[in-house]
N, C-alpha and C positions, 0 to 999 in steps of 0.2 A: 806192159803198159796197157788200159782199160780201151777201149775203143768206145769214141761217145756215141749219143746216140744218133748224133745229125750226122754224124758218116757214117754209122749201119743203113741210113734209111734217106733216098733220097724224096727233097722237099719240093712244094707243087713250084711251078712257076710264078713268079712275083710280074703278072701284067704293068703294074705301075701307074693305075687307073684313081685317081681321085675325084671328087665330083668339082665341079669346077662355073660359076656363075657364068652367064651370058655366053653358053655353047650353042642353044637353042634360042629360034626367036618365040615371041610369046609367054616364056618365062614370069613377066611381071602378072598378064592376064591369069595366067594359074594363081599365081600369086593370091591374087583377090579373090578368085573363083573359091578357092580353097577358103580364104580368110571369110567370105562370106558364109559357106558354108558352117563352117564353123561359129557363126553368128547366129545364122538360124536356127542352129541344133541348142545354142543357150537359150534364146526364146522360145524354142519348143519345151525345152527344160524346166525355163519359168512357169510355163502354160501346164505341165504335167506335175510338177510341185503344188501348185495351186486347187488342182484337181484332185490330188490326192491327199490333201489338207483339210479337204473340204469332205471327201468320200471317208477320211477318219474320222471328223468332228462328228457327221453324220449317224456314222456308224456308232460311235461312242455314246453318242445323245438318243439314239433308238433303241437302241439294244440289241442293234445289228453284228453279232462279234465276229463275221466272218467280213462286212465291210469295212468293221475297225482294221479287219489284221489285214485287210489290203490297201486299205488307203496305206497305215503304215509300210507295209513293203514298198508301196509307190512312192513312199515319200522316200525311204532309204535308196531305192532304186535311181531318181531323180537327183539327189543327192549325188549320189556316186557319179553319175550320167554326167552331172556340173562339173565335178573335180576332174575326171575324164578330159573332157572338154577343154576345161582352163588349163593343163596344164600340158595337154597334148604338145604343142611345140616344146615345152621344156623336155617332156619324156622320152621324144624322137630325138632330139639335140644332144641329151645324156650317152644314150644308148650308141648312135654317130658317132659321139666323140671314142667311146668306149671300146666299136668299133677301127679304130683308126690305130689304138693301139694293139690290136694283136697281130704278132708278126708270128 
């Protein structure tokens, strides 16, 4: 008979550690600390989309083709930076959950 492999090889210790709300005080203050952060990094985003909208248009209407191709990279950059951003809690929570199932 085959011997499997979790009896050839013994497995790490199972701590038992889940993360668990309201262990720590201050917890909500993080909360906002982070949420705002996260607020200012999309107005910094507006602010650099804008700039780079404007450093394309520039660049396109001069004949500047090295400020065209960086407004556009600034603009794809800002872009991204946004989706980043917005979707940051969703990507951690994904990955969390993802996490919870590997045994």
């Amino acid at each position: 008979m085959p011997i499997s492999l979790a009896d050839r090889f013994y497995l790490a210790f199972d701590p038992g550690i889940s993360p668990k709300e309201g262990g720590l005080p201050g917890l909500s203050v993080l909360k906002n600390v982070v949420g705002s952060i996260n607020l200012f990094g999309i107005v910094a985003v507006v602010g650099a989309l804008a700039i780079s909208l404007g450093v394309w248009a520039w660049g396109h209407h001069t004949g500047g083709h090295q400020a065209e191709a960086n407004g556009k990279k600034g603009a794809l950059v800002s872009a991204g930076a946004a989706l980043g951003l917005g979707a940051a809690n969703g990507i951690v929570a994904f990955f969390s959950s993802m996490g919870t199932q590997v045994h």
